[in-house]
C-alpha positions as a printed Julia matrix, in Angstrom:
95×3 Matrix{Float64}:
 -3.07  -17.36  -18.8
 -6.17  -15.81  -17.46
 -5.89  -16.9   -13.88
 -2.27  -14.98  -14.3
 -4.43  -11.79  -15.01
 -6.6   -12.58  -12.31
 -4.0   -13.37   -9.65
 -1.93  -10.44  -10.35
 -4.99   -8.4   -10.26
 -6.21   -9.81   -6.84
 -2.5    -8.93   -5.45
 -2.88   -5.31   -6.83
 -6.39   -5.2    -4.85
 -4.45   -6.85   -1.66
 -1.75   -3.85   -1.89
 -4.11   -1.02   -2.13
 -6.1    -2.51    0.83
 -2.97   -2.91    2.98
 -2.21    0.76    1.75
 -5.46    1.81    2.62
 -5.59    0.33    6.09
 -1.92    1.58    6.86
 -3.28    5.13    5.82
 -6.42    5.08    8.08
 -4.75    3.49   11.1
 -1.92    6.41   11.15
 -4.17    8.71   11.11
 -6.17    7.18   13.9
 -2.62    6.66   15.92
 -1.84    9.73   15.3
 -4.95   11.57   16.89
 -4.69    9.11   20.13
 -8.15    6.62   18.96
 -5.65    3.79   18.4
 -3.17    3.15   20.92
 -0.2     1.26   19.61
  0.68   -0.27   23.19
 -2.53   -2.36   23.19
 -1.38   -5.82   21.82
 -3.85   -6.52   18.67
 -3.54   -2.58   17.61
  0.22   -2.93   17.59
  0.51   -6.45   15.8
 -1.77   -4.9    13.39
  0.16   -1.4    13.18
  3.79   -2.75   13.16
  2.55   -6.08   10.92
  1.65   -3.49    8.61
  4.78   -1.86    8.77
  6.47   -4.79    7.82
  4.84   -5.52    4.86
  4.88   -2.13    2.97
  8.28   -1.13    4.11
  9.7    -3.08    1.25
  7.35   -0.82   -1.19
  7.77    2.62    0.77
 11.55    2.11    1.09
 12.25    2.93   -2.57
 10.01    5.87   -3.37
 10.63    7.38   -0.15
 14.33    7.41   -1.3
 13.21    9.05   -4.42
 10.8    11.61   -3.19
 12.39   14.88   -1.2
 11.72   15.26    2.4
  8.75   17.24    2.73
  8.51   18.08    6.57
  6.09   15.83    8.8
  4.01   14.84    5.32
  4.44   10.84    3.79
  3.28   11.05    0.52
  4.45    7.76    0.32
  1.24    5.55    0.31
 -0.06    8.39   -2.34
  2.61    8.07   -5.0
  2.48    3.9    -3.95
 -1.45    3.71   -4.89
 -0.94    5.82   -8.58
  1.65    3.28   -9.36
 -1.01    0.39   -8.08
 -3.22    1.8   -10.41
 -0.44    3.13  -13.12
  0.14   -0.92  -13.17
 -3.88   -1.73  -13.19
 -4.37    0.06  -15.56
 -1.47   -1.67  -18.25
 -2.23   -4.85  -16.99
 -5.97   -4.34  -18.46
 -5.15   -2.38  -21.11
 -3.02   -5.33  -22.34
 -5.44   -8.25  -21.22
 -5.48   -9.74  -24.56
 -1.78  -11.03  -24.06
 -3.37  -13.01  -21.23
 -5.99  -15.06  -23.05
């Protein structure tokens, strides 16, 4: 049961860096020091896209429309760590 702990803990680390490095390279799209039309920075960019969509989709349904701001990847990381924080707060279920 402990490499359960561990592996969901290790996907919750995987998440937040994927969040993380969706974050930073919007930003840096978004101020023109990325360009998406070069072809690693846009198999990174839309790669990315692909794999969070499935985790922004929901709370952006839930969250209002806040003009030109995402606070998606915000409220997505609190629940990473909302979940973190459970997980070891119950980690003697897993042993």
């Amino acid at each position: 049961m402990t490499s359960i702990f561990q592996i969901l803990m290790l996907l919750l680390d995987v998440a937040s860096f994927f969040i993380f490095a969706h974050f930073i390279m919007s930003w840096l799209i978004q101020f023109e020091v990325l360009n998406v039309r070069q072809p690693l920075v846009g198999q990174i960019w839309y790669g990315l896209q692909r794999i969070l969509e499935p985790i922004y989709r929901p709370i952006r349904n839930i969250l209002p429309n806040m003009g030109g701001i995402d606070l998606t990847p915000l409220v997505a990381l609190i629940g990473i760590e909302i979940i973190r924080t459970v997980l070891k707060n119950n980690e003697a279920f897993f042993f």
